[in-house]
C-alpha positions, 0 to 999 in steps of 0.5 A: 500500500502507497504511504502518504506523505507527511505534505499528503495526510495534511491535506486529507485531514484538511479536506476532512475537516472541511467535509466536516464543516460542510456537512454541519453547516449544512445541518444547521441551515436545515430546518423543519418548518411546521405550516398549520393551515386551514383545509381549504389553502391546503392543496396550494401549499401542497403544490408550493412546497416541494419546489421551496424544499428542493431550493432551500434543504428544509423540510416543511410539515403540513398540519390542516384543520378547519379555519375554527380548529386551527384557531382552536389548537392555537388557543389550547397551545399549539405551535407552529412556525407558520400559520396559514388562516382568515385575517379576522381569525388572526385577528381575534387570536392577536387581540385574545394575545395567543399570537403576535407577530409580524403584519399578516400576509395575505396569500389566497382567495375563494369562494363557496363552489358546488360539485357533483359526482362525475357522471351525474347530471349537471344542475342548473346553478346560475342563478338564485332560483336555480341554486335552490332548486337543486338543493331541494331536488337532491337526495343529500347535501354534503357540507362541512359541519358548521359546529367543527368551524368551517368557515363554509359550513357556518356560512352555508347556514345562515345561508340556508337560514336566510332562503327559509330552506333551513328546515326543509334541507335539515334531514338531507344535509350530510355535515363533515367535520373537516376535511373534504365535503365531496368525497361524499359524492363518490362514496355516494352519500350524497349528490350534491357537495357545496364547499370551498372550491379548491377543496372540491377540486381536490377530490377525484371523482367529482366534478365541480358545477361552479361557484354559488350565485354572485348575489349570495357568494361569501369570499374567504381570503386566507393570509400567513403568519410568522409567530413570535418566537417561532422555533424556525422563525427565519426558514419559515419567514422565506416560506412565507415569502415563497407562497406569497410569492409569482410561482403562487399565481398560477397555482391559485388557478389550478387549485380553484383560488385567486390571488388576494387584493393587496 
């Protein structure tokens, strides 16, 4: 076996040490991010973060809830390094002073859609006539349940509540705690699905009819957060900057959302 010289081995511990120091400056430039966000920005975030992972090396954990269980899990004490929910949710959890930071940032907006199983016949739901007409001819109407804090189910009914369909759409109403109101379509429990449109479009099998009426369309606008104190506060602040960012845009039009009004 050749035998380094002595000029040979300084060099390759040299070389060692700075293979070493790489691979910790690596490490310690490498972060793991928890996003908390609402189910409805969900399916951008999810579209974003591969290509911010791949930039930067960090990693990110996506954690959803509903927009009344992501403000709840704040409230009982959870953490995360970005939190992805509606400004008068943030807003209420900085005057209660469960969270403090810099001024949100508003990422996304969406309105209420309704969608069908693939397959099943197209309603008519251009107009306010035509919208109760089909809540009334189907069999069951899948929506988020109102009581888990979904910002859709507690809009859709006082919706309901204000048509005077209350009662009558009462025993078909199949209420979901969180997640997606369309997957009832393909499992077949219900024929019609009304929900956030990004959430409705994120569920093969059910196809999308439209948004609700103008006249009675409720905009929800989703905007991030960086917490005080957060553990990976700068890695998580460059997220923030990623999804609020151009690359953002065209995936807001794929997933159904639009870019807010800044």
């Amino acid at each position: 076996m050749r035998r380094l010289t002595p000029l040979s081995r300084a060099l390759w511990r040299a070389c060692g040490a700075a293979g070493l120091a790489l691979t910790v400056t690596a490490s310690a430039w490498s972060a793991e991010i928890t996003l908390l966000t609402t189910g409805a920005y969900k399916p951008v975030a999810a579209r974003l973060v591969p290509s911010f992972e791949q930039r930067t090396g960090h990693k990110v954990v996506i954690r959803n809830e509903t927009a009344g269980a992501v403000a709840q899990a704040i409230r009982d004490g959870a953490r995360a390094d970005l939190v992805v929910l509606t400004p008068g949710g943030l807003d209420a959890l900085i005057r209660e002073g469960r969270l403090s930071g810099a001024q949100p940032v508003p990422l996304a907006k969406v309105g209420i859609g309704v969608a069908i199983r693939d397959g099943a016949p197209v309603p008519d739901i251009a107009t306010l006539d035509g919208f109760r007409e089909a809540l009334l001819r189907a069999r069951a109407v899948a929506m988020v349940d109102p009581a888990s804090g979904g910002s859709s189910g507690i809009y859709l009914a006082q919706l309901f509540e204000r048509f005077g369909l209350a009662d009558r759409l009462k025993d078909k109403l199949v209420l979901v705690r969180g997640g997606l109101a369309a997957s009832r379509l393909v499992s077949g429990e219900a024929d019609l699905a009304l929900q956030q449109t990004s959430e409705l479009l994120a569920v093969p099998g059910a196809r999308l009819v439209g948004p609700i009426p103008a006249e009675v369309q409720n905009v929800t606008v989703y905007a991030g957060i960086v917490p005080m104190g957060a553990g990976q506060a700068e890695a998580a602040t460059a997220l923030l900057r990623h999804l609020a960012g151009p690359e953002a845009v065209p995936v807001l039009a794929e997933k159904g959302m639009a870019p807010p009004d800044r």
